[in-house]
C-alpha positions as CSV (number, residue, x, y, z in Angstrom):
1,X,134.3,121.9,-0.3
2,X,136.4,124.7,-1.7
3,X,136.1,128.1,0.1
4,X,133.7,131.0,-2.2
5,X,135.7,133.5,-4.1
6,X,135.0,136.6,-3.0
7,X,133.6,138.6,-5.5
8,X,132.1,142.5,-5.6
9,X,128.4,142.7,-6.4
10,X,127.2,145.7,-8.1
11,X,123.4,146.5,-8.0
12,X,120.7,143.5,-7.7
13,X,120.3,143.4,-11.4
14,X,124.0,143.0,-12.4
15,X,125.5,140.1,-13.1
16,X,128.8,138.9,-12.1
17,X,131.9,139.7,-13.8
18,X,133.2,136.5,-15.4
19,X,130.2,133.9,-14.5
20,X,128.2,132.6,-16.9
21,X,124.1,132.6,-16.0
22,X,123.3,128.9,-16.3
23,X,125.9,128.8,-12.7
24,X,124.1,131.6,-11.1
25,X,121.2,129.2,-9.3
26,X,124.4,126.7,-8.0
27,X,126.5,129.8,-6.4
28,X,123.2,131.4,-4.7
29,X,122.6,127.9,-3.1
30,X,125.7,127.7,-1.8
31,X,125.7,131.2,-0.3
32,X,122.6,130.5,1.0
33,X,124.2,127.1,3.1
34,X,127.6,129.1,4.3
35,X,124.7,131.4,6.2
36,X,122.5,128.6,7.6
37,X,125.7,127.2,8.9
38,X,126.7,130.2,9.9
39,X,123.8,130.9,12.1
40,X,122.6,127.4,13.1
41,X,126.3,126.3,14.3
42,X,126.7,129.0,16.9
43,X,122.8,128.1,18.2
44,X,123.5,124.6,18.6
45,X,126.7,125.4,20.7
46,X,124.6,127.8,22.9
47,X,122.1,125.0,23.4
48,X,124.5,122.2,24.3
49,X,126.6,124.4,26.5
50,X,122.8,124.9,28.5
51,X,122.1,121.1,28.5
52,X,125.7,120.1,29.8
53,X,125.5,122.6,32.6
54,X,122.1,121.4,33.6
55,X,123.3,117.6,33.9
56,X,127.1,117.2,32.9
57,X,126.1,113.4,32.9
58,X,123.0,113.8,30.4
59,X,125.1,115.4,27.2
60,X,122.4,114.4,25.0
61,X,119.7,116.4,26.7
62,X,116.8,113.8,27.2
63,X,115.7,116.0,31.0
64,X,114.6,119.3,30.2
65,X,116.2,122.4,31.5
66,X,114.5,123.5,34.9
67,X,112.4,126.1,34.1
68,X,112.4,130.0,34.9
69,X,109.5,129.5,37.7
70,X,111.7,127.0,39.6
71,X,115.0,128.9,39.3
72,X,113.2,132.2,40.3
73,X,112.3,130.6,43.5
74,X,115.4,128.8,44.3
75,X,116.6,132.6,43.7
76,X,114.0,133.9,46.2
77,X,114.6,131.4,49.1
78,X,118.3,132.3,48.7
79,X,117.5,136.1,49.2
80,X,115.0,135.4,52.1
81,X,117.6,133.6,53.9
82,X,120.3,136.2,53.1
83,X,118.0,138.9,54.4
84,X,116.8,137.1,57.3
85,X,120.7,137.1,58.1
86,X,121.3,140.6,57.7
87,X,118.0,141.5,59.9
88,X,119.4,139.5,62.6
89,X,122.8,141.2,62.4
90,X,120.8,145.0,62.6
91,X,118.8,143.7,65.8
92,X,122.2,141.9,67.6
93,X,123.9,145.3,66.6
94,X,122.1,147.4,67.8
95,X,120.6,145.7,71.1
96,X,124.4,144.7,72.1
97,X,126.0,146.2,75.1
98,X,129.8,147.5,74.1
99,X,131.0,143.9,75.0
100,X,128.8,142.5,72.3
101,X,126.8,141.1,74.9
102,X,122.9,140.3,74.4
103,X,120.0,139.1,76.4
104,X,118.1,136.7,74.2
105,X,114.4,134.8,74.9
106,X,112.3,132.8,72.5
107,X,108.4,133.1,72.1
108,X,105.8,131.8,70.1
109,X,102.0,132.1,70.0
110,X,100.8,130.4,73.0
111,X,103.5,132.4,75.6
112,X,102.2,135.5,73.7
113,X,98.9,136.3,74.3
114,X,98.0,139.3,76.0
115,X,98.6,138.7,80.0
116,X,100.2,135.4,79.1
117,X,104.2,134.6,79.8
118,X,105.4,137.3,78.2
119,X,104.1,140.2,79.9
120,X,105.0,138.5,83.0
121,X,108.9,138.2,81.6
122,X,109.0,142.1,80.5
123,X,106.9,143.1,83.8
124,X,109.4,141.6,85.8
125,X,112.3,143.3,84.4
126,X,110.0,146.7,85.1
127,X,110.2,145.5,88.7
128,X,113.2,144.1,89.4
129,X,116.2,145.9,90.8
130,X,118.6,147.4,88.8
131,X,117.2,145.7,85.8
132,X,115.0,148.0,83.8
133,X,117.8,149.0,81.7
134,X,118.7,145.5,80.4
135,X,115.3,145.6,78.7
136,X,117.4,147.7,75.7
137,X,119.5,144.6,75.6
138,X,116.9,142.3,75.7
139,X,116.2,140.6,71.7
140,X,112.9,138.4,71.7
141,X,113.2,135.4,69.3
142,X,109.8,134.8,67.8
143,X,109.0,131.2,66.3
144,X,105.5,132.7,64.3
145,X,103.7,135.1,63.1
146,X,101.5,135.7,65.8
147,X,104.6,135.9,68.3
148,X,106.4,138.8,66.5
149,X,103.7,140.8,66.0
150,X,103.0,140.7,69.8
151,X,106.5,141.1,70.6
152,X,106.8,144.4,68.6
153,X,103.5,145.6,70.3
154,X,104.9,145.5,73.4
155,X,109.4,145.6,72.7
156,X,111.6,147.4,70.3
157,X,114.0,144.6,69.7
158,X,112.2,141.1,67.9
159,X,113.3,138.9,65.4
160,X,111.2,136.3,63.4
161,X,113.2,132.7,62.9
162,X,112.2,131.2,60.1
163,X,110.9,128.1,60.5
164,X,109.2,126.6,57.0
165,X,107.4,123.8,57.1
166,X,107.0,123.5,61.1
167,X,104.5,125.3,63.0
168,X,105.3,126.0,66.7
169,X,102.6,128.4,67.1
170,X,100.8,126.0,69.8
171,X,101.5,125.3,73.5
172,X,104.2,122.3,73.3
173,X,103.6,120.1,75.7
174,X,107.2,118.4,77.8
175,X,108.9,116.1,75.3
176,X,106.5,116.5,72.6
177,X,107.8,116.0,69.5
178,X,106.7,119.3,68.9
179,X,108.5,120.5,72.0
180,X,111.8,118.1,71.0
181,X,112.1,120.1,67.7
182,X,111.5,123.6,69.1
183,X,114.3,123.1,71.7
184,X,117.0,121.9,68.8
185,X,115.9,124.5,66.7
186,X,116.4,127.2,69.8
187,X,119.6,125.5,70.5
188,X,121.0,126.4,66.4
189,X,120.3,129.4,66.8
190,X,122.3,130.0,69.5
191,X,125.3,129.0,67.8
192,X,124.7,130.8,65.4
193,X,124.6,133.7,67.6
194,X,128.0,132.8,68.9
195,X,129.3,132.2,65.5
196,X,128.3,136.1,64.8
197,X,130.8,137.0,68.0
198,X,128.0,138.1,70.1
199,X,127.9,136.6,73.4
200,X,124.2,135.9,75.2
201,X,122.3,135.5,78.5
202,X,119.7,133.3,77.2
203,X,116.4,133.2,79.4
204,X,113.6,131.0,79.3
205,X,110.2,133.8,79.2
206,X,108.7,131.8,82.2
207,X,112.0,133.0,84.2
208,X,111.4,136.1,86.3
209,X,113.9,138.4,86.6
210,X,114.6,140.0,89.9
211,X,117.8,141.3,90.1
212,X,120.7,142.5,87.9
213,X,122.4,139.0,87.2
214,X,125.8,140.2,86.2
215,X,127.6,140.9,89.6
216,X,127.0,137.0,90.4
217,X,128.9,135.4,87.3
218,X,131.9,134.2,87.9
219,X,134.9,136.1,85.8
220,X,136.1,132.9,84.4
221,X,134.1,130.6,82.5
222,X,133.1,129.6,79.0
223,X,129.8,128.5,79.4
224,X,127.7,129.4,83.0
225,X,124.6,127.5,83.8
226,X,122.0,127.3,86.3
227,X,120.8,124.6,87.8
228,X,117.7,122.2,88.6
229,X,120.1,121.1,92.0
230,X,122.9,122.4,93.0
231,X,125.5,120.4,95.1
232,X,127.7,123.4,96.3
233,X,130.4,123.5,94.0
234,X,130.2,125.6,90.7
235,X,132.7,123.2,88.9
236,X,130.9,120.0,89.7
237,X,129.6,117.8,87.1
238,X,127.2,116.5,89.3
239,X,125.0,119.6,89.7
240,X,122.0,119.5,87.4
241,X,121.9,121.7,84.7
242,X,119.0,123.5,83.7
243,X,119.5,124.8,79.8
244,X,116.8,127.4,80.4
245,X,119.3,130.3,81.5
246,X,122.8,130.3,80.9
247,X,125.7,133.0,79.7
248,X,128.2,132.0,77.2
249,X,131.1,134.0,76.1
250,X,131.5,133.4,72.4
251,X,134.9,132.3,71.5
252,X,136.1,128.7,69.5
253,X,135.2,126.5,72.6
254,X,132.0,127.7,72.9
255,X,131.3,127.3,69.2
256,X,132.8,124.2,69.2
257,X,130.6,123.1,72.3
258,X,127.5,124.1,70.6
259,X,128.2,121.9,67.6
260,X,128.8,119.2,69.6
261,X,126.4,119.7,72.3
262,X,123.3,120.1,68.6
263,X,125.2,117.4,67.1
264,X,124.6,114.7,69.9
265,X,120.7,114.9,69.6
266,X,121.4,112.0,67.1
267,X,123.0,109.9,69.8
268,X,120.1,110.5,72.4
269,X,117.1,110.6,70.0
270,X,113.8,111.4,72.1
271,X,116.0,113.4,75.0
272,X,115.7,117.0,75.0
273,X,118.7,119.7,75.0
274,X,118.6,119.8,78.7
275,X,119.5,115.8,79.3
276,X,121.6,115.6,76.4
277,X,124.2,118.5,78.0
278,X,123.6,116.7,81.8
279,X,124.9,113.9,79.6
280,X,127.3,114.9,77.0
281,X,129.1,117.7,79.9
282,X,131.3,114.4,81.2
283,X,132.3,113.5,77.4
284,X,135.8,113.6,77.5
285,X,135.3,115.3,74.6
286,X,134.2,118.8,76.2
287,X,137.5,118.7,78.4
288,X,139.6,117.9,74.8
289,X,138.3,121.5,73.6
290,X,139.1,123.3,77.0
291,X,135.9,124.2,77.6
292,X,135.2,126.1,81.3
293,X,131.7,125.1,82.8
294,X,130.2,126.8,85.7
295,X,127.2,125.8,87.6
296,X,125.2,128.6,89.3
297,X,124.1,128.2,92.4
298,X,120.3,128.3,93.1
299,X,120.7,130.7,95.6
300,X,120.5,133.7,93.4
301,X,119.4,131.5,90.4
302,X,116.6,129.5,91.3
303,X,113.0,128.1,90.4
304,X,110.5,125.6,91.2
305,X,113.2,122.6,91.2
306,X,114.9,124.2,93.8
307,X,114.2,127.8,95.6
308,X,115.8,131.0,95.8
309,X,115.3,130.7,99.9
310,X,116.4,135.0,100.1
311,X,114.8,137.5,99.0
312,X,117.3,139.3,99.8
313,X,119.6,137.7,97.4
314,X,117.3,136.4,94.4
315,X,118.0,137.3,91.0
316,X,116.2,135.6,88.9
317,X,113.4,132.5,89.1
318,X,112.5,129.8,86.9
319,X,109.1,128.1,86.7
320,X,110.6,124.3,85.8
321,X,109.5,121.2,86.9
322,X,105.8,122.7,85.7
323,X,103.8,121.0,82.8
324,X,101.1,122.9,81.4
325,X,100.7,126.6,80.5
326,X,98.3,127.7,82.7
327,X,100.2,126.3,85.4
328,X,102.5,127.7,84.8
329,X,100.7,131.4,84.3
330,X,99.1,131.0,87.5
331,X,102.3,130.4,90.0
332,X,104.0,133.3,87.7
333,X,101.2,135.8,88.3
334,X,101.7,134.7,92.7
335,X,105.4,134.4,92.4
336,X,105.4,138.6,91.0
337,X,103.1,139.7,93.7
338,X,105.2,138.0,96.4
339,X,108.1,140.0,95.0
340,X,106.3,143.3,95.0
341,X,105.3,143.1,98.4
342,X,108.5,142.9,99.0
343,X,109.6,145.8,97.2
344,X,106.7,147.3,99.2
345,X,108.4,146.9,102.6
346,X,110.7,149.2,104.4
347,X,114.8,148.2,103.8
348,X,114.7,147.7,107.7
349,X,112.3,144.8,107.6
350,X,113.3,143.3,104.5
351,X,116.9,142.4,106.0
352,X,115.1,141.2,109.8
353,X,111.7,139.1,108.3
354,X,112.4,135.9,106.7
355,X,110.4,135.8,103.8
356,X,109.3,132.9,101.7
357,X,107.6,132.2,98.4
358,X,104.1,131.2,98.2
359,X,104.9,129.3,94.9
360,X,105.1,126.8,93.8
361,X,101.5,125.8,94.1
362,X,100.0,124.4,90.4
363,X,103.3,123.2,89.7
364,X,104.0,121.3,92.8
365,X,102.7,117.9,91.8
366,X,105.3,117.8,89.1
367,X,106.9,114.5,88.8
368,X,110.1,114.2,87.3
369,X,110.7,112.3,84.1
C-alpha cells in the first residue's frame, strides 16, 4: 500500500485542495486504519513482551500472567526476610564485645514461662562470679511468639527466627522429630552468624553459668567444645562432645565446618547435631579444611554427664543426660541453691571444705541412647 500524501487541512468544513468528493469516504477510511495500526501494534508488543517474560517457553500465552495478589506477596516475603536480616545485624552489633564476640542462647515457649529455664539461665549469670556483665553480651534467640515476648520482659537483647510453617512453641521431647528439626534449625543459624563475622559462645538455657568462662579457652583453636566425657586431652577425638556449649571463632574453617557439619544431617537421618559432629569430627574431611578442635575439660565445664567435682573451679553446668522439663527445672532450681550457699561461705572455708553437688537427682535415672 502506498504511503498518504500529506496534505494541509483547513477548517472541518473545507475540502481538500485537488480531491474530488466522491474519494473523500476512501481517504477517511484509510486514515482511520494508519491510526488503529498505529495504536493496536505498539499494544500487542507490550502484551507479548508480558507473556514471554512470564514463560519464555509459552510464547503464545495459553497460562495467564500471575496476578498482582501473588506478586505482592512474593514482594512481601522478600522484604520480611530482608528485614529480619537487618534486625539481626542491629542486635549482633550492638550486643558484640570489640572482638565481635557474642553470647548466643535459643528459647521457645515451653523454657519461657515465668520461673521456668530461663530465669534460671539469666539468674545465674546474676550470681555467678565475674559474670553479670556478660549479660550485655548475651542475644536470646527466640523460636515463637510467646518466647520473645518473654525474653524482652525480662533482657534487652532478643531476636525472633523466623520459622514459617513449624511451630516449636512446645516442650520437644529427646529425638523428637520436633526436637530433630529445632536442633538443625539452631545449628543454621549459627552459621549464619559466623558468616556475619561475629564469633559466639553458644549456651544451652538449661546451662548454669558460674564463672567467667573466658580465662579457661585455650588461645588456639577454631572450634572449642565441651564435653559429655572427657578423657584428659583437649585434642582427643575420643572425648565426647556435647554441642550444647561451645566458642567458635569465625573465620573460612569454621564456616566451612558448619556447612559440612548442617550438610551431613542427610547422611545420618534421625541423629541429632550432637552425634552427627561425635561422628563427622574424624571425617578426614575436617582435617582437609584445617580446622582446630578443642575439647574442654569437665572440670570447669561440666553437667549431669559428668561433674564439675570443684567448686572452686566451676564455670559453668549443664543439665544433659535429663529428659523431661520438669526434670530438668527441678535439679536446676537445687543445683543454684547449692551454689549460693557457697557464695554464702567465708573465702577461708570455701578453699578447706570439699563440697559437692546435691544434683543430679530427677535426672539421674537417665539412660543413654
Amino acid at each position: 500500500m502506498a504511503k498518504p500524501t500529506r496534505h494541509t487541512l483547513t477548517t472541518p468544513s473545507a475540502h481538500p485542495r485537488g480531491i474530488p468528493k466522491r474519494a473523500l469516504p476512501r481517504l477517511a477510511a484509510a486514515l482511520f486504519f494508519v491510526t488503529l495500526v498505529g495504536v493496536a501494534l505498539p499494544l500487542a508488543v507490550l502484551h507479548r513482551a508480558a507473556v514471554s517474560r512470564h514463560s519464555l517457553e509459552d510464547p503464545w500465552g495459553r497460562y495467564p500472567l500471575p496476578s498482582l495478589a501473588a506478586d505482592d506477596e512474593e514482594s512481601a516475603q522478600g522484604d520480611d526476610l530482608d528485614s529480619e536480616d537487618l534486625e539481626l545485624d542491629r542486635v549482633l552489633q550492638k550486643a558484640s564485645m570489640k572482638d565481635n564476640t557474642v553470647i548466643l542462647t535459643t528459647l521457645n515457649a515451653a523454657w519461657a514461662s515465668p520461673g521456668s529455664v530461663i530465669d534460671l539461665f539469666v539468674d545465674s549469670f546474676r550470681s555467678g562470679v565475674r559474670t553479670s556483665s556478660l549479660l550485655n553480651h548475651l542475644v536470646i534467640i527466640a523460636f515463637d511468639g510467646d518466647a520473645y515476648r518473654q525474653c524482652a520482659k525480662i533482657h534487652h537483647y532478643c531476636f525472633a527466627l523466623g520459622t514459617e510453617g513449624v511451630d516449636f512453641s512446645e516442650e520437644k521431647r529427646f529425638l523428637t522429630s520436633g526436637y530433630l528439626e529445632m536442633m538443625w534449625k539452631r545449628l543454621d543459624f549459627l552459621r549464619l552468624v559466623l558468616e556475619k563475622g561475629y564469633s559466639f559462645i553458644f549456651s544451652d538455657a538449661d546451662i548454669m553459668w558460674f564463672r567467667n568462662p573466658f580465662p579457661h579457652f585455650y588461645p588456639n583453636g577454631d572450634l572449642q567444645i565441651a564435653c559429655d566425657h572427657y578423657v584428659g586431652n583437649a585434642t582427643d577425638l575420643r572425648n565426647i562432645a556435647n554441642g550444647g556449649f561451645n566458642y567458635v571463632k569465625s573465620n573460612e574453617r569454621t564456616i566451612e565446618f558448619y556447612s559440612f557439619w548442617y550438610s551431613s544431617r542427610l547422611r545420618y537421618p534421625g541423629y541429632h547435631d550432637q552425634d552427627v559432629f561425635n561422628a563427622i569430627k574424624h571425617d578426614p574431611y575436617v582435617a582437609d579444611i584445617g580446622l582446630e578442635i578443642k575439647f574442654l575439660s569437665t572440670a570447669y565445664f561440666g553437667g549431669f554427664c559428668e561433674p564439675s567435682r570443684d567448686l572452686n573451679k566451676v564455670c559453668t553446668m549443664h543439665a544433659n543426660c535429663c529428659i523431661g522439663l520438669r526434670s530438668k527445672i527441678h535439679d536446676l532450681r537445687i543445683m543454684m541453691e547449692d551454689w549460693k550457699n557457697y557464695l554464702s561461705l567465708p573465702p577461708s572455708l570455701k578453699r578447706l571444705l570439699t563440697l559437692s553437688w546435691r544434683v543430679p537427682q530427677n535426672c539421674r535415672y537417665y539412660v543413654q541412647q
